[in-house]
C-alpha positions in Angstrom: 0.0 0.0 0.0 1.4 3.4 -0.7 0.0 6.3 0.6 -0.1 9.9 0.2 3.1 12.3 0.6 3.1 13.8 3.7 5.4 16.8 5.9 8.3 14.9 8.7 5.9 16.7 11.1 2.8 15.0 9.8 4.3 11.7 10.1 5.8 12.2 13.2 2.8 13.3 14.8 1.0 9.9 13.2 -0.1 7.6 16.6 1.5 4.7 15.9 1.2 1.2 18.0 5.0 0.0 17.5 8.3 0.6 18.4 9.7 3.9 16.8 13.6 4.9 16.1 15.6 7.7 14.1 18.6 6.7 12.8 21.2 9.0 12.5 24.4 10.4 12.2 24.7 13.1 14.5 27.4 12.7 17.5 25.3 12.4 20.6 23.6 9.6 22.8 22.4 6.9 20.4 21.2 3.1 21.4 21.6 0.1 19.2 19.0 -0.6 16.9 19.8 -4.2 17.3 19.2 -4.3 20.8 16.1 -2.5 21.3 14.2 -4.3 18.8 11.9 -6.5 20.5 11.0 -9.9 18.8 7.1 -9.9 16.8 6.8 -6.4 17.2 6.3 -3.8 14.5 9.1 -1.0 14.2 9.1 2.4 12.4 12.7 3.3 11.6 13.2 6.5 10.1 16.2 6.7 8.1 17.5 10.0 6.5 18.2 11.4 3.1 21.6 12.4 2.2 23.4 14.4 4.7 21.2 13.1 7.3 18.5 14.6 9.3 18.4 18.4 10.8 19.3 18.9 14.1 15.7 19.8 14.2 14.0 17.1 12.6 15.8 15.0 14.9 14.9 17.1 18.1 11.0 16.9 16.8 11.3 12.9 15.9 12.7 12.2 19.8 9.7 14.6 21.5 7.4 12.7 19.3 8.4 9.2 21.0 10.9 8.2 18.5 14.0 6.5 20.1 17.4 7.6 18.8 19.5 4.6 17.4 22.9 3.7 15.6 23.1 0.9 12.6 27.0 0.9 13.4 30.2 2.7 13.5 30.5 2.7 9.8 28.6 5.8 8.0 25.8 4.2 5.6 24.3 5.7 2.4 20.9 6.3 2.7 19.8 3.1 0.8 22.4 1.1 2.4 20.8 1.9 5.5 17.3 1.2 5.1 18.7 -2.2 4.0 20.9 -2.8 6.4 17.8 -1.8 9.7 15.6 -3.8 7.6 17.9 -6.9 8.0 18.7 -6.4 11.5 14.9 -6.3 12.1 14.3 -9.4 10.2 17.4 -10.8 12.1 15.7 -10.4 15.2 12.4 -11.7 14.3 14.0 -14.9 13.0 15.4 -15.7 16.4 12.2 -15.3 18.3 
């Protein structure tokens, strides 16, 4: 299903009955993504375009519930990433 185009704020703002995270690459407190995935749930991961997130956009995303999180030490391209936290969720969903 695709659906409509819709503002960051918009989408943030969405209620949503999973577990939400913003990846990104800015240098403050982040948690792993693989460990705070919990097995059979559903997950929003928001990965960024190229050159990441604003400071803002990231500020906004964490007051709106969203749990900061790393994919790794390594810096990702955008469509690496997605891949890469699509994985790890699938990773931990096989192991439940």
């Amino acid at each position: 299903e695709i659906s409509e185009a819709i503002s960051f704020q918009e989408f943030i703002q969405q209620e949503q009955n999973e577990q939400k995270f913003i990846a990104h690459c800015e240098e403050n407190e982040k948690k792993s993504l693989q460990k705070e995935l919990e097995p059979g749930k559903n997950y929003t991961i928001l990965i960024g375009p190229e050159g990441d997130f604003s400071s803002e956009e990231i500020k906004s995303a964490i007051k709106a519930g969203f749990v900061p999180v790393t994919l790794g030490n390594t810096r990702l391209r955008t469509e690496t990433a997605a891949i890469v936290a699509a994985h790890t969720a699938a990773l931990i969903n096989e192991f439940q």
